[in-house]
C-alpha positions as a printed NumPy array, in Angstrom:
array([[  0.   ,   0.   ,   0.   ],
       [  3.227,   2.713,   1.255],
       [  4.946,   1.604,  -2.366],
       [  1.491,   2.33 ,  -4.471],
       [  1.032,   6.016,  -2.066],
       [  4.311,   6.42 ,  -3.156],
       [  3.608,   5.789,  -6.882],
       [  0.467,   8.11 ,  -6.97 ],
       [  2.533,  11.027,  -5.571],
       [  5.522,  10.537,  -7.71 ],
       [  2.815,  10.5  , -11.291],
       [  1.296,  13.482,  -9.58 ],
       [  4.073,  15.466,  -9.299],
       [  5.669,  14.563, -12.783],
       [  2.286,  15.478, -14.441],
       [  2.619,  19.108, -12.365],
       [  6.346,  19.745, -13.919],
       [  4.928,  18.913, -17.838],
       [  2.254,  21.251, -17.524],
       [  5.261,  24.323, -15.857],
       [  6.933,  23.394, -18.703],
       [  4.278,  23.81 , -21.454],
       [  3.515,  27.017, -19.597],
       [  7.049,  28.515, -19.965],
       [  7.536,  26.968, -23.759],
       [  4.284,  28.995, -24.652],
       [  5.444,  32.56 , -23.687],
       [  8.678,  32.034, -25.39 ],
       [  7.013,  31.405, -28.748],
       [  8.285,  33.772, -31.06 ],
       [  4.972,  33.985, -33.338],
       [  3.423,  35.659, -31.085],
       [  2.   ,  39.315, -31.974],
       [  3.823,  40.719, -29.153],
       [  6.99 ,  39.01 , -29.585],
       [  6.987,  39.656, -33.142],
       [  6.111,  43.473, -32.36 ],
       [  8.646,  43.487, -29.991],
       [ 11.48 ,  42.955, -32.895],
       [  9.735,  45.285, -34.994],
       [ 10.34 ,  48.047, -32.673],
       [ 13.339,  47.08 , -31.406],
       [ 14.574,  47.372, -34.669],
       [ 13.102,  50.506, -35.596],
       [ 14.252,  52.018, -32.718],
       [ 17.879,  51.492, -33.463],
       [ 17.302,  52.643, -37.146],
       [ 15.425,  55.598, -36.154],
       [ 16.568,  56.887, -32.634],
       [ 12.487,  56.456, -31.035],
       [ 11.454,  58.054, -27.864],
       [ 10.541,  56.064, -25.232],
       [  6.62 ,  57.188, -26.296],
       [  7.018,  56.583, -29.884],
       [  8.064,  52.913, -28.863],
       [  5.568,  52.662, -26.507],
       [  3.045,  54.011, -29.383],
       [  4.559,  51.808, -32.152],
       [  4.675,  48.944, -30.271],
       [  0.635,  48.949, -29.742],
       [  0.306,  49.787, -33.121],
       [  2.835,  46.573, -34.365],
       [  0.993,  44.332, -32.019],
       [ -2.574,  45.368, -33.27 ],
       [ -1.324,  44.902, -36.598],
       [  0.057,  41.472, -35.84 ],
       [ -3.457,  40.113, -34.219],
       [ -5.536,  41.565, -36.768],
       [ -3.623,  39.946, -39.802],
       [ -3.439,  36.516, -37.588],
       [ -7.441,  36.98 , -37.446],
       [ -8.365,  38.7  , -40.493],
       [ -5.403,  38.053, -43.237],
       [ -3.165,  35.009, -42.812],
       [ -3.764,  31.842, -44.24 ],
       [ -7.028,  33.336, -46.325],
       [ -7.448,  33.53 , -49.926],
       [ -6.023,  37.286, -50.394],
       [ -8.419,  37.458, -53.982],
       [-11.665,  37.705, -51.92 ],
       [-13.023,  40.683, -51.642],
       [-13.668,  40.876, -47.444],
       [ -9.764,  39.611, -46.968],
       [ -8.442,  42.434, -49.458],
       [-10.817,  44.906, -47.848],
       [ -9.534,  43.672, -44.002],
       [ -5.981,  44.187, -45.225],
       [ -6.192,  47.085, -46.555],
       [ -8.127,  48.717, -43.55 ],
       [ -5.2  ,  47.211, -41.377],
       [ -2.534,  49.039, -43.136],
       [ -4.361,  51.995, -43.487],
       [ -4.768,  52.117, -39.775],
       [ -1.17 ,  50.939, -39.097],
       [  0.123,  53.386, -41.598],
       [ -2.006,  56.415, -39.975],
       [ -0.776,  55.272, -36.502],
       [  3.039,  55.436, -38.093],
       [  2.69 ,  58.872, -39.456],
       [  0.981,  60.152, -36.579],
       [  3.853,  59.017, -34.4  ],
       [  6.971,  59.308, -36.077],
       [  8.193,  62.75 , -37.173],
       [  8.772,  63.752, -41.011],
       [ 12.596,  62.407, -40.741],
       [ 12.223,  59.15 , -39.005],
       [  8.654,  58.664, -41.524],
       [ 10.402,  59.473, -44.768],
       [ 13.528,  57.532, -43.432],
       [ 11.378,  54.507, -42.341],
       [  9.456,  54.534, -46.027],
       [ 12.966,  54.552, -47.893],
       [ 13.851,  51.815, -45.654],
       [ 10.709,  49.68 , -46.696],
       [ 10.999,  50.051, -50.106],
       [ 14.528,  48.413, -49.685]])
């Protein structure tokens, strides 16, 4: 009976260290909008000297871009109509939040850098 107690606690607490370690493999993914957002701005902000509340700003903006594309854009047929029309009001938002934020120099330098 002491061996099978034994047993019983031992699965328990083997089936408690999988689950921490799905946990921690899950907020390391780097697919994730805010991961991916994260980069983004981390590498704008080295191209284009940001403020601490432009990154703040862009990185909001990144990460709304990110989850509406993962909802609204990726993996769908980019010929129909609603998809094209999602995109396009995505960018147009993202690109209003990006002009909004950044000043003339960092916006032109950022649109020469896209085109690159």
């Amino acid at each position: 009976m002491k061996k099978l107690l034994s047993f019983i606690a031992f699965a328990f607490v083997m089936m408690l260290s999988v689950q921490t370690i799905s946990a921690q493999s899950l907020s390391e993914d780097q697919t994730r909008p805010e991961a991916v957002a994260k980069a983004q701005v981390a590498d704008l902000t080295s191209q284009l000297g940001l403020s601490g509340d432009q990154s703040r700003t862009l990185y909001r903006a990144f990460v709304t871009k990110e989850v509406n594309y993962t909802k609204l854009v990726n993996g769908k047929d980019i010929n129909n109509t609603q998809v094209a029309a999602d995109k396009k009001k995505t960018d147009d938002v993202f690109m209003k939040a990006m002009k909004t934020t950044l000043t003339e120099e960092q916006y032109t330098k950022w649109q020469s850098s896209l085109k690159n």
